[in-house]
C-alpha positions in Angstrom: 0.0 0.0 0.0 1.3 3.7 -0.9 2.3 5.6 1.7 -0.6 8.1 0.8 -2.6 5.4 1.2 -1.5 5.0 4.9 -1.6 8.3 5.7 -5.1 8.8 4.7 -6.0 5.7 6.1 -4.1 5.2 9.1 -4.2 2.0 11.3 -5.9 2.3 14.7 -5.0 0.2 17.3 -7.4 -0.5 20.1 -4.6 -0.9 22.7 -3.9 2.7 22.0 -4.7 4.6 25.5 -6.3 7.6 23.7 -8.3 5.7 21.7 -9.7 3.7 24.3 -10.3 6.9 26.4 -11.7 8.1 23.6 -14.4 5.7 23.1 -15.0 4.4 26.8 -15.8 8.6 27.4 -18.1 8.2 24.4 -20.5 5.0 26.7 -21.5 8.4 28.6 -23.9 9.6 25.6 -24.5 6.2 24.6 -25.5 4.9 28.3 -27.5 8.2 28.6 -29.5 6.5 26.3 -29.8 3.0 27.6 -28.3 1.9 24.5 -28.6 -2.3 23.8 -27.5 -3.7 20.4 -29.6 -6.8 20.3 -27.7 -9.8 17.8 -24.0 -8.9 18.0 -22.8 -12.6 17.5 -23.7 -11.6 13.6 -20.7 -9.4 13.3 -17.8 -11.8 12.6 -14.6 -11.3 14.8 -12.5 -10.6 12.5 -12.2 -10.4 9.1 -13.4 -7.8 6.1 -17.4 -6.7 6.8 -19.4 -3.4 5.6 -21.8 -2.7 8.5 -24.5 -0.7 6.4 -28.0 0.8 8.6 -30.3 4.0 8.9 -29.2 7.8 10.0 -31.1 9.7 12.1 -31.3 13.8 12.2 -28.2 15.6 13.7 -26.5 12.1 13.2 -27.1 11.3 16.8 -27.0 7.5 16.2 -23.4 7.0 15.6 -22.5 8.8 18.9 -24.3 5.7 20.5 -23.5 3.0 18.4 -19.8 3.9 18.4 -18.6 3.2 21.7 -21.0 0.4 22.2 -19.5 -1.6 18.7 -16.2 -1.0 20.5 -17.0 -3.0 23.8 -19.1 -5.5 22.1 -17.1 -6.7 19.4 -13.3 -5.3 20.4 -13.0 -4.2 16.5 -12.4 -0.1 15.7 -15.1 0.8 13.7 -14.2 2.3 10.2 -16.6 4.6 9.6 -17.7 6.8 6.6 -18.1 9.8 6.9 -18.8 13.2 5.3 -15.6 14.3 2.9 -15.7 18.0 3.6 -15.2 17.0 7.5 -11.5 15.2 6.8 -10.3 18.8 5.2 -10.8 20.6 8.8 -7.4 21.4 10.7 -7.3 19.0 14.0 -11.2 17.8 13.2 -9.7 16.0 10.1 -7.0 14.3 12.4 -9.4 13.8 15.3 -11.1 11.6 13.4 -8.5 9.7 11.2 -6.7 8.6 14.8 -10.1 7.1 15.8 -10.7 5.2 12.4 -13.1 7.0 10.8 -12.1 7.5 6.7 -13.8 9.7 4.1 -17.1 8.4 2.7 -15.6 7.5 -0.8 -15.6 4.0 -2.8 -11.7 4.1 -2.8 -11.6 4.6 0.9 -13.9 1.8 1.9 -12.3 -0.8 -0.7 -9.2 -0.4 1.2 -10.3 -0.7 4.5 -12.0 -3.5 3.7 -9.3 -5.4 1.9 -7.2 -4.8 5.2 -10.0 -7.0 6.7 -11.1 -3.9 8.6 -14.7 -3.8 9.9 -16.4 -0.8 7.8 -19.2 1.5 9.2 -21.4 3.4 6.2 -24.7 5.1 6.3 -25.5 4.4 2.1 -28.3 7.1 2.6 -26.0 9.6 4.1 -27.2 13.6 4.9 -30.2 12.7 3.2 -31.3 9.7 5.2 -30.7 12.2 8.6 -32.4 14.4 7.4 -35.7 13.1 7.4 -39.4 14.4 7.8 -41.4 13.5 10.7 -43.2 11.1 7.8 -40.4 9.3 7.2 -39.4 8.0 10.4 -37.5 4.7 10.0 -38.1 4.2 6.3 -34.5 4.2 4.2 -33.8 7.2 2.2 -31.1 5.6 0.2 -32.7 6.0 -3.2 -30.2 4.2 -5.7 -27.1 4.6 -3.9 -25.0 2.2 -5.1 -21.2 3.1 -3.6 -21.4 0.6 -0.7 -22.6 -2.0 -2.4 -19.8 -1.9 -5.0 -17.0 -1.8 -2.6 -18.5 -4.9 -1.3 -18.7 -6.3 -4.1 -15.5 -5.7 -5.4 -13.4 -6.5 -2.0 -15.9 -9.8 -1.8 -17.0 -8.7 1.8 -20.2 -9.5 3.4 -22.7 -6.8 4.2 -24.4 -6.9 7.8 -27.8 -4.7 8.8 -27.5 -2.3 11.2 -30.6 -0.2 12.2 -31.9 1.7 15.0 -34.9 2.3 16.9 -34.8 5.1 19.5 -33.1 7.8 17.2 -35.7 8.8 15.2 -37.7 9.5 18.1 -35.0 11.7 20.1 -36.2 15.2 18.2 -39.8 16.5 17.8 -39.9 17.3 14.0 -42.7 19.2 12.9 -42.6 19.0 8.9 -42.7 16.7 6.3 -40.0 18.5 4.2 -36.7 20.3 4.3 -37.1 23.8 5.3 -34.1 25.3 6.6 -31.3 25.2 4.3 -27.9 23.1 5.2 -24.4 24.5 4.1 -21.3 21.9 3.4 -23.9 18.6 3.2 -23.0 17.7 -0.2 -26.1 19.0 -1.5 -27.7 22.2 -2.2 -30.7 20.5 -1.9 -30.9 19.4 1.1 -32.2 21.4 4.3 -33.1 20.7 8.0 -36.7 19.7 8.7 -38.6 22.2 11.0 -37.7 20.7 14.5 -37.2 21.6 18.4 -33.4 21.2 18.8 -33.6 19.8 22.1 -33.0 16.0 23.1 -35.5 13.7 24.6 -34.0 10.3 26.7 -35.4 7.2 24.8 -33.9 4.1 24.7 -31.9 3.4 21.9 -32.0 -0.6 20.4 -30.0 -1.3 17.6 -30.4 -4.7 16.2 -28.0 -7.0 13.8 -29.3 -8.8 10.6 -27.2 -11.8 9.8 -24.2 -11.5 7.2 -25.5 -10.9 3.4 -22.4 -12.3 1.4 -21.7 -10.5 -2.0 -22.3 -12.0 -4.8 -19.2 -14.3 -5.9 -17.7 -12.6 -8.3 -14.5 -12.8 -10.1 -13.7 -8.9 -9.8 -10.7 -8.7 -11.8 -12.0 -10.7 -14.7 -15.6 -9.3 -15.2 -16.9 -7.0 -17.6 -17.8 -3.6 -16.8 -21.7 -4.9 -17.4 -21.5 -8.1 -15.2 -19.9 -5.4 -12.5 -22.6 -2.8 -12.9 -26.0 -5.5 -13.1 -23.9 -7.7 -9.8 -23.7 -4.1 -7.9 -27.2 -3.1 -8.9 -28.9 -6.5 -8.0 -26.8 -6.9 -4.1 -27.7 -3.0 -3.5 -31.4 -3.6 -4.3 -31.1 -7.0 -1.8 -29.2 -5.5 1.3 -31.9 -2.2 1.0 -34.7 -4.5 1.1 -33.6 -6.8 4.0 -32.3 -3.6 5.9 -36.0 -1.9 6.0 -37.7 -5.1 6.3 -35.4 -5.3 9.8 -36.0 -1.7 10.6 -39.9 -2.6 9.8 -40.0 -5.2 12.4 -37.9 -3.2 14.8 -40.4 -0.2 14.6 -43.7 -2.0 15.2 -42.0 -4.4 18.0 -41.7 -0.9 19.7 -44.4 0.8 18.7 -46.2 -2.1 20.1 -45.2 -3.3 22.9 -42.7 -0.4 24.0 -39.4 -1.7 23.5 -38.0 -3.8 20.6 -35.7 -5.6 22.9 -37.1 -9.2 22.8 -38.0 -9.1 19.6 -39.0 -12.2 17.5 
């Protein structure tokens, strides 16, 4: 690997004191929550996997799931995140030392053939940004980026998605209304919403491991690629909302998705 490469994507080692201070500081937010992730044993020990699940507004999810990833599985998680965020002095090397990488195909790819465990929301700001109508239903349209690095490093995709977060604002519109600056998009804006937390419980439940389609990468046509990408991105977004489905009315129902069937 160039040393470019390494520099951009640097390795993060668990043992590393700050890092664990890091993260173990980061159970306060998540505990504050009464975060549980509910089917764990599906994310393999080691080993390449693309972790893939719904956003919520003011991306207050991954400051729960984070730290609790850590303890549970003893893996750094990789994750994706938004480009413009990487060119910010110290912010930029904040995050770098404590594994996350910039949201591009290149970036996952290489992670995951370093058998690193990869993080990615595929709806990104647009999935967080969500009406109060579209609580818990995948705004990913036809993003396809995760599902070609998966395809192309031959990793398995595993569902992760969370009830609790969508819950933690009261959002009063359907739409965007308040326009977002450095998002990615001049489309996208902020629904009308009170900017104030509420303490639910957060339950984040694992789908078991969706292998890629075997696939010899090097070999293929460009075709075979694009129809293999298409057909294991349409597959992984419809078991991920049939999860996040089941999740919702679990809780909606009996008030907690915890024991779940």
């Amino acid at each position: 690997m160039s040393e470019t490469a390494l520099q951009r994507l640097p390795d993060v080692d668990l043992d590393d004191p700050f890092v664990q201070k890091v993260y173990e500081t980061g159970r306060i937010f998540s505990r504050f929550f009464d975060t549980e992730i509910i089917g764990a044993e599906h994310i393999p020990d080691q080993g390449r996997v693309m972790l893939v699940g719904n956003h919520a507004l003011m991306g207050i999810d991954t400051w729960a799931l984070l730290p609790e990833l850590v303890a549970r599985t003893r893996r750094i998680p990789r994750g994706m995140g938004l480009r413009k965020l990487f060119d910010v002095p110290i912010l930029g090397d904040l995050l770098r030392d404590l594994g996350m990488a910039s949201g591009d195909r290149r970036s996952a790819i290489e992670l995951l053939e370093r058998d690193e465990m990869v993080l990615t929301y595929p709806g990104g700001a647009r999935d967080s940004l969500k009406g109060s109508d579209q609580r818990y239903k995948l705004q990913w349209d036809n993003r396809l980026g995760f599902a070609h690095a998966a395809v192309m490093s031959q990793a398995p995709v595993v569902p992760v998605v969370g009830v609790g977060p969508d819950d933690c604002f009261t959002v009063f519109s359907n739409h965007g209304w308040i326009p977002t600056r450095g998002l990615g998009s001049a489309s996208l804006k902020l629904p009308l919403f009170i900017p104030i937390l509420k303490r639910v419980s957060f339950d984040f439940h694992i789908g078991a491991p969706i292998d890629a389609p075997t696939l010899d990468v090097e070999g293929a046509s460009p075709t075979a690629l694009e129809e293999a990408t298409q057909d294991f991105a349409s597959d992984v977004r419809h078991r991920t909302q049939e999860l996040l489905d089941r999740a919702a009315m679990w809780r909606a129902r009996v008030g907690s998705s915890r024991s779940m069937r």
